[in-house]
KOLBALUM-848685 format. One record per residue: residue in one letter; x, y, z of N, C-alpha, C in turn. Coordinates in steps of 0.1 Angstrom, whole numbers, padded with zeros to 4 digits. Layout:
{'A'; {X; Y; Z}; {X; Y; Z}; {X; Y; Z}}
...
% end
This chain:
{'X'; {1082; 0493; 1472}; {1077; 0502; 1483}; {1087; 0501; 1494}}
{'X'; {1088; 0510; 1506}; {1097; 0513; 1515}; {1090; 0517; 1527}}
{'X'; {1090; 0515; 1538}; {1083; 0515; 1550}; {1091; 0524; 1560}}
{'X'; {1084; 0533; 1564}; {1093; 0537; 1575}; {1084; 0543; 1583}}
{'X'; {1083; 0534; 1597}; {1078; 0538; 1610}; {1086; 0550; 1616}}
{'X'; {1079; 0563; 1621}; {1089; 0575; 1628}; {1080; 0575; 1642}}
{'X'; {1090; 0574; 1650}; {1088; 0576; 1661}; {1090; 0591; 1668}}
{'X'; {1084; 0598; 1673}; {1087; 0611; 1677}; {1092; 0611; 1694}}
{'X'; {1104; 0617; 1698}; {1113; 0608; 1711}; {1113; 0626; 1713}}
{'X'; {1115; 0622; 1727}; {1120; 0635; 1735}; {1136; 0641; 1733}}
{'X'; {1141; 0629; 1736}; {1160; 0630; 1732}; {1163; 0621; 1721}}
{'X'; {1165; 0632; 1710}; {1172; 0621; 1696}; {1182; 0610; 1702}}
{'X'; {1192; 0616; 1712}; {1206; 0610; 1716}; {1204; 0597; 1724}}
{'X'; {1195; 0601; 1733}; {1192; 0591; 1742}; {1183; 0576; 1740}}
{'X'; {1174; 0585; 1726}; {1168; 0571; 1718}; {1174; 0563; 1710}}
{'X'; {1183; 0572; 1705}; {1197; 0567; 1697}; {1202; 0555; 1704}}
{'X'; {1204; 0555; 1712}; {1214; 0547; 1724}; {1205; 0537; 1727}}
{'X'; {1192; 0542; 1731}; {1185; 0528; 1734}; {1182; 0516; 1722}}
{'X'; {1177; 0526; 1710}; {1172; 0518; 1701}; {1187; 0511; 1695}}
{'X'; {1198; 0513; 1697}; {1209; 0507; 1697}; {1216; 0498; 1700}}
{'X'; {1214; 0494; 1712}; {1212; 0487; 1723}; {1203; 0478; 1720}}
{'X'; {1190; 0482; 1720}; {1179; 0469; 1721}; {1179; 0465; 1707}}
{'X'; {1183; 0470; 1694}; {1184; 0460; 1684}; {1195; 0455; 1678}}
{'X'; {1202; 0461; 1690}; {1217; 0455; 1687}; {1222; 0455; 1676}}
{'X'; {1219; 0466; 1666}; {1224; 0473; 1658}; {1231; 0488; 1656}}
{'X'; {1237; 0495; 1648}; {1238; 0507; 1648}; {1232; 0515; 1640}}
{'X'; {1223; 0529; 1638}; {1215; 0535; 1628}; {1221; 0538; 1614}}
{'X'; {1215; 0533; 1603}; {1216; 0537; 1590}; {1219; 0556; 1588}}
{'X'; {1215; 0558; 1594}; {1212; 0574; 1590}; {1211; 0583; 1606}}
{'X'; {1219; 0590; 1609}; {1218; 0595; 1620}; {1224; 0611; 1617}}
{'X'; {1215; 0623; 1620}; {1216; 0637; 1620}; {1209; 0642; 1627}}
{'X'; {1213; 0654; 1630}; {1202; 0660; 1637}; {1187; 0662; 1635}}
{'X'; {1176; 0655; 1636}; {1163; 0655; 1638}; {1163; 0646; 1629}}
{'X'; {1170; 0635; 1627}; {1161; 0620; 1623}; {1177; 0612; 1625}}
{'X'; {1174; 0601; 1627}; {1178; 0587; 1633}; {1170; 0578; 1625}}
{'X'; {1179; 0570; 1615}; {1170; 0559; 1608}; {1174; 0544; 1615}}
{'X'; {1170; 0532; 1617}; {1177; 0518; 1616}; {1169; 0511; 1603}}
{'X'; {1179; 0502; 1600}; {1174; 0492; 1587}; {1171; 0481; 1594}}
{'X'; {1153; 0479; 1593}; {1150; 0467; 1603}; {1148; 0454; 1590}}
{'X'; {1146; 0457; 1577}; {1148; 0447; 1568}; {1150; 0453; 1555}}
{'X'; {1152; 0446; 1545}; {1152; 0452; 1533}; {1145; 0468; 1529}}
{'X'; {1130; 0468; 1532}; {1126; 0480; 1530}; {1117; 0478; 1539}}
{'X'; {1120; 0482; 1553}; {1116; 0486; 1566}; {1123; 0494; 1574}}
{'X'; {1124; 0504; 1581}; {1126; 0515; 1585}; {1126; 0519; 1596}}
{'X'; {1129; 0524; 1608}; {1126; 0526; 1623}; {1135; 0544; 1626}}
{'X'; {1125; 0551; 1621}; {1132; 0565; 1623}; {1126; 0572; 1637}}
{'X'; {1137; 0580; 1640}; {1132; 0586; 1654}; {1133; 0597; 1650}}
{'X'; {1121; 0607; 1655}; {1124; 0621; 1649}; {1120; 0629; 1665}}
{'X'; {1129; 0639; 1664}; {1127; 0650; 1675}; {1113; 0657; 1677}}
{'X'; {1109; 0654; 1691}; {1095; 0663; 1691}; {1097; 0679; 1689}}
{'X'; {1105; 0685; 1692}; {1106; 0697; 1685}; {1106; 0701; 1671}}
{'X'; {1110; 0690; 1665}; {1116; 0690; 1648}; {1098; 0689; 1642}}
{'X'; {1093; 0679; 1649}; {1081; 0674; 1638}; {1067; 0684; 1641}}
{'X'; {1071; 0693; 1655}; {1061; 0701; 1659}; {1061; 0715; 1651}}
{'X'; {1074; 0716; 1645}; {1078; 0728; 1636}; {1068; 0725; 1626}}
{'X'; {1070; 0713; 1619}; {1060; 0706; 1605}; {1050; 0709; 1610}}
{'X'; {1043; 0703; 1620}; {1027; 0701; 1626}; {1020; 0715; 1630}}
{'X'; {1029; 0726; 1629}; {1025; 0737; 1626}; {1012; 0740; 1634}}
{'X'; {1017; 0737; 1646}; {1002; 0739; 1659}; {0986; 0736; 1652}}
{'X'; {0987; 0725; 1647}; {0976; 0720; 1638}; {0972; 0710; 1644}}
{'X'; {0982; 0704; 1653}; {0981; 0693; 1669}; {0986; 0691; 1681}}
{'X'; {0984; 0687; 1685}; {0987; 0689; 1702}; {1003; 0692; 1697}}
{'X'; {1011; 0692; 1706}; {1026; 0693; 1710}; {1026; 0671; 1710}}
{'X'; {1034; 0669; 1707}; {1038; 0654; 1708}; {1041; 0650; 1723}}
{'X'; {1051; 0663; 1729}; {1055; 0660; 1742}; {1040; 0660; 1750}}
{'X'; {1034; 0665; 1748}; {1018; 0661; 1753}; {1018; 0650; 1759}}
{'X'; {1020; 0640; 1748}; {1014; 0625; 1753}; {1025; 0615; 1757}}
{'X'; {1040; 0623; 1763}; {1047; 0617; 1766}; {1041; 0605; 1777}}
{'X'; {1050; 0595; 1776}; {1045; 0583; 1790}; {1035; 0578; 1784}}
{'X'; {1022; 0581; 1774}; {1012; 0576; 1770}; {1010; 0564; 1761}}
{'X'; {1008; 0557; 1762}; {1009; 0543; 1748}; {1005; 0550; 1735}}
{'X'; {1011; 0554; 1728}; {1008; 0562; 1719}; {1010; 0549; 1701}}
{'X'; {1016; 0540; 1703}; {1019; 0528; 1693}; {1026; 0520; 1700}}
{'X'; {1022; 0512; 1691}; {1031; 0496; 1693}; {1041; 0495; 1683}}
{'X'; {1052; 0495; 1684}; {1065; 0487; 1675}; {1064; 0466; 1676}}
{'X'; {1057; 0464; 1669}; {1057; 0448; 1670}; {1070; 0441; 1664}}
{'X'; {1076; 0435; 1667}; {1089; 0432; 1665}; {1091; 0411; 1664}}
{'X'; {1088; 0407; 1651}; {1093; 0395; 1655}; {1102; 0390; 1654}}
{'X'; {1108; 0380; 1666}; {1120; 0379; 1667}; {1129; 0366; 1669}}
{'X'; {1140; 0361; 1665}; {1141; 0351; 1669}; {1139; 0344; 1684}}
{'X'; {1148; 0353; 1689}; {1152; 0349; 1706}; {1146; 0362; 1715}}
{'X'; {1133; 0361; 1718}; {1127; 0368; 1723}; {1135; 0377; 1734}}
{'X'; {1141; 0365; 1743}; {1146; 0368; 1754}; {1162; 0376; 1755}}
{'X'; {1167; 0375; 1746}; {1176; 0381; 1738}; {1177; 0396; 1740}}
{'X'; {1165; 0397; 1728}; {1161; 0415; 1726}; {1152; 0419; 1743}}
{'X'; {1145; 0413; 1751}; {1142; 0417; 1763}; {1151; 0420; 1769}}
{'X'; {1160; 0411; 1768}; {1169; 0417; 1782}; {1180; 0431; 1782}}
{'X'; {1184; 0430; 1765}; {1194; 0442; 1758}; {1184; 0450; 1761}}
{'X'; {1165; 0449; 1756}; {1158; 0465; 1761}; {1156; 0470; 1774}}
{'X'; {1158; 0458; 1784}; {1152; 0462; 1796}; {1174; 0466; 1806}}
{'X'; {1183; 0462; 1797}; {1196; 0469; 1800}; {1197; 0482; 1797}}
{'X'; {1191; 0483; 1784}; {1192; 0500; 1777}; {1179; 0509; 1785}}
{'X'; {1171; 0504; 1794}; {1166; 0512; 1802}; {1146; 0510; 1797}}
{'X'; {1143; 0499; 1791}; {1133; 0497; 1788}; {1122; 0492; 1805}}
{'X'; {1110; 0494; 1805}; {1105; 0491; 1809}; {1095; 0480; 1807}}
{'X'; {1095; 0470; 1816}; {1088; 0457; 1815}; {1072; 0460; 1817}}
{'X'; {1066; 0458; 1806}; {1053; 0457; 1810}; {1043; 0446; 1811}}
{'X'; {1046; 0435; 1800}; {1041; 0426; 1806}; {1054; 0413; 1799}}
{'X'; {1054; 0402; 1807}; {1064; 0392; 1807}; {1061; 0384; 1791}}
{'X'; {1073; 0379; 1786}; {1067; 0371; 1775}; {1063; 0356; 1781}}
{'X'; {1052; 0355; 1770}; {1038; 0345; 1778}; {1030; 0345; 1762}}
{'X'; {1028; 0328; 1759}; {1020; 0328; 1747}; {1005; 0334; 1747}}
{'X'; {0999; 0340; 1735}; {0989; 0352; 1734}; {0980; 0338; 1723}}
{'X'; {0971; 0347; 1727}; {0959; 0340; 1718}; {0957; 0336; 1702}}
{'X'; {0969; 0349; 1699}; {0968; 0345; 1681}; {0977; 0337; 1680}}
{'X'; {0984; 0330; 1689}; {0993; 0320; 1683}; {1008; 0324; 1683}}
{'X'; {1011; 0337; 1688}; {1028; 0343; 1693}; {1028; 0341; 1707}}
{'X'; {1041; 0341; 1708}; {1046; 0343; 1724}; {1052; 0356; 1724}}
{'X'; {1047; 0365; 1733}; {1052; 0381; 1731}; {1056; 0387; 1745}}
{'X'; {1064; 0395; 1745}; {1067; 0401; 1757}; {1065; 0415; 1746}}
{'X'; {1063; 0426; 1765}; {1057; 0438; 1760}; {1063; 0448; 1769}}
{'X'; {1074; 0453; 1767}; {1076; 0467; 1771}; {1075; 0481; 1762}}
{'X'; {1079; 0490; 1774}; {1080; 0503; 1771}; {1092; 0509; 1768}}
{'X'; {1100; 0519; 1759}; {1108; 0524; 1757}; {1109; 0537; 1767}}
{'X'; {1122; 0548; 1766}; {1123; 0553; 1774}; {1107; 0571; 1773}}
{'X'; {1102; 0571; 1762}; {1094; 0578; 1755}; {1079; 0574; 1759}}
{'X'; {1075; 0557; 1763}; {1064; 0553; 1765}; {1058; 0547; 1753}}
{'X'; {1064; 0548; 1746}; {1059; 0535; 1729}; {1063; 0522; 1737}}
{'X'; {1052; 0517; 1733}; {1050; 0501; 1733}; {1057; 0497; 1723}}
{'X'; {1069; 0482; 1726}; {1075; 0476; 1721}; {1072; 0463; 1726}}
{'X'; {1067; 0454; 1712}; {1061; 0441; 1719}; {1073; 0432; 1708}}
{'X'; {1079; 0421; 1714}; {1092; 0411; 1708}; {1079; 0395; 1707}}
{'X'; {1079; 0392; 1692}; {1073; 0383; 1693}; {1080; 0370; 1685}}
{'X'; {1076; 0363; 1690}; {1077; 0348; 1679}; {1068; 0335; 1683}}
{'X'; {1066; 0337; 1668}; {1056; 0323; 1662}; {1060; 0310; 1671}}
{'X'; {1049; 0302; 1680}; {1050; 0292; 1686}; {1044; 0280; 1675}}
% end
């Protein structure tokens, strides 16, 4: 089986760049209206154009740009060096939302926002 989380972004180019940046990788698959990264073996991180997926969604749902800025998902991300991938997200233009600080189930997570408003939380096992 093969996993692929799609994120629907305002600017393919610009998420390009961030998601680049903050995982300090470069995308597997990059064309116009999808952007893949290879987050593991068979894990996935595609970004697809809200104009592109609103073609498919065939006014059957809101517009995606709708809920721009809105917490719309969490990308959970565990990581070695937490502080690491923070600081490359919050250089590539991420937004700090809350500091990393150990959580109840037993991670230490930090939580921002990308440039779209998806929550992106960087965690590791204490």
């Amino acid at each position: 089986m093969e996993i692929e989380f799609i994120l629907y972004v305002s600017d393919q180019e610009k998420s390009k760049a961030f998601y680049s940046k903050t995982l300090g990788m470069e995308p597997k698959l990059h064309v116009p209206g999808m952007t893949e990264f290879l987050l593991s073996k068979n894990v996935k991180l595609g970004l697809m154009p809200e104009q592109g997926i609103n073609k498919i969604l065939a006014g059957k749902t809101p517009h995606p740009k709708e809920g721009n800025g809105i917490p719309r998902c969490e990308l959970y991300l565990k990581v070695n060096l937490i502080n690491d991938f923070t600081e490359r997200a919050l250089a590539a233009g991420a937004n700090m939302i809350n500091e990393s600080a150990p959580r109840d189930w037993g991670d230490t997570v930090a939580y921002l926002s990308d440039p779209d408003g998806h929550i992106i939380a960087f965690a590791q096992t204490t």
